[in-house]
Every structure is written in C-alpha cells, then in structure tokens.
C-alpha positions as CSV (number, residue, x, y, z in Angstrom):
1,X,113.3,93.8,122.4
2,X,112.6,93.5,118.6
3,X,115.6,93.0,116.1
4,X,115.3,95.3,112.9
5,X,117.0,93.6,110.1
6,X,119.0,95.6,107.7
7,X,121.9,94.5,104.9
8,X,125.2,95.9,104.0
9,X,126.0,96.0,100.8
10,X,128.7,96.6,98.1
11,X,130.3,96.6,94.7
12,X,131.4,93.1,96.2
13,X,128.0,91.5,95.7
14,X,127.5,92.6,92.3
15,X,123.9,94.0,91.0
16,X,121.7,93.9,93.7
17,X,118.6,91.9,93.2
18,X,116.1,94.3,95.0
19,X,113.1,91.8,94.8
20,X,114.5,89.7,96.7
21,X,115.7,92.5,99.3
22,X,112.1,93.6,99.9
23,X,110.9,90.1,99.9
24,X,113.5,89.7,102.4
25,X,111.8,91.2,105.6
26,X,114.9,93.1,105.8
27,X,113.9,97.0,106.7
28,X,116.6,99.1,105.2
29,X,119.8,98.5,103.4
30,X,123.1,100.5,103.7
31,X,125.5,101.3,101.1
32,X,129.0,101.3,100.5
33,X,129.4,104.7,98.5
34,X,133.8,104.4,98.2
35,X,136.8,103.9,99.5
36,X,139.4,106.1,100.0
37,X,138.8,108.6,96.8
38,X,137.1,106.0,94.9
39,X,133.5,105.9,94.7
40,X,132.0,102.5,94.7
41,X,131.0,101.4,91.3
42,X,127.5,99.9,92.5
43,X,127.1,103.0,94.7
44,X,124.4,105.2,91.8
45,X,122.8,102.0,90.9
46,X,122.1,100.9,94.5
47,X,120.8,104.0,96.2
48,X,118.6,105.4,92.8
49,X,117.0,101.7,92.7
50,X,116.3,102.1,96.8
51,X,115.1,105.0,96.6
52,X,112.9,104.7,93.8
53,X,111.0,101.5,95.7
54,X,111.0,103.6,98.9
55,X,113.7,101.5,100.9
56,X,115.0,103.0,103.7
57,X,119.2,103.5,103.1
58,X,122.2,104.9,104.4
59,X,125.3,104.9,102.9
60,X,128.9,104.5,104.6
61,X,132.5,105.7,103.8
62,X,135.5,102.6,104.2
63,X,138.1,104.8,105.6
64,X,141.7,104.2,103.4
65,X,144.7,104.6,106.3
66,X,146.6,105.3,102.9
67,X,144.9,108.7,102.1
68,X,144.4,111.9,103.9
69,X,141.6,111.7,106.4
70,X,140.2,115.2,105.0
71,X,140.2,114.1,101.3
72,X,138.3,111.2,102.0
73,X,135.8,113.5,103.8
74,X,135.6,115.9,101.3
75,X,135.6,113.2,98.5
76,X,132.3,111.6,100.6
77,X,130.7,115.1,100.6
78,X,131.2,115.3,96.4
79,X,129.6,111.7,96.1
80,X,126.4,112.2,98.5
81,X,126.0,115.9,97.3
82,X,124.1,115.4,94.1
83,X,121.8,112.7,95.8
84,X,120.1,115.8,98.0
C-alpha cells in the first residue's frame, strides 16, 4: 500500500506558503472554510491560490455544537457557492 500525503490547513497557520506546499511531496491540501457561521479568514486566499497552481483541495466545515446544525449547513453552502 502507498500513503498519499495531504495537509490540513487553517486560519491557525497563518498565510500559507504554497512553495513550500508543492515542494512538499504533499498531493492535495484541505481547507478549513468556517466554523459555526463564520467563515475562515484564510479560507478565499487558500483555495484561489490552490487552485490557481492546480493543487488538488477540499475544504471542510468545524461543526459549532453552539449553533443550529441547519445554519451551519446552509452557511457552508453560501461560502462554497461562489467557488463553482
């Protein structure tokens, strides 16, 4: 079996220095895009600089036990839309 590398990251690690991602060997990174109904603030940056050197991304939603399940969903939805 073959382990595929990929990183997690965040507003936590500050401005991502994508160099040193691809020079990484890591295959794809995924994103934190919010929290609860806040979107995270490196979320734009993160996934338009990805995409624009052709690294393969995800993105994920840190579920708040604080705030209604279905906001948080719908709030997800409004964030990803305009990346389609």
């Amino acid at each position: 079996m073959t382990d595929i590398i990929g990183v997690d990251f965040s507003h936590w690690d500050g401005e991502i220095n994508f160099d040193a991602f691809q020079s990484s060997g890591a295959a794809f990174a995924v994103f934190k895009a919010g929290q609860g109904l806040n979107v995270d603030s490196q979320f734009y940056r993160s996934h338009d600089e990805a995409k624009r050197r052709g690294i393969v991304q995800g993105a994920y939603w840190y579920v708040d036990p604080r705030v209604a399940p279905l906001q948080q969903a719908a709030k997800l939805v409004s964030t990803l839309k305009p990346l389609q």
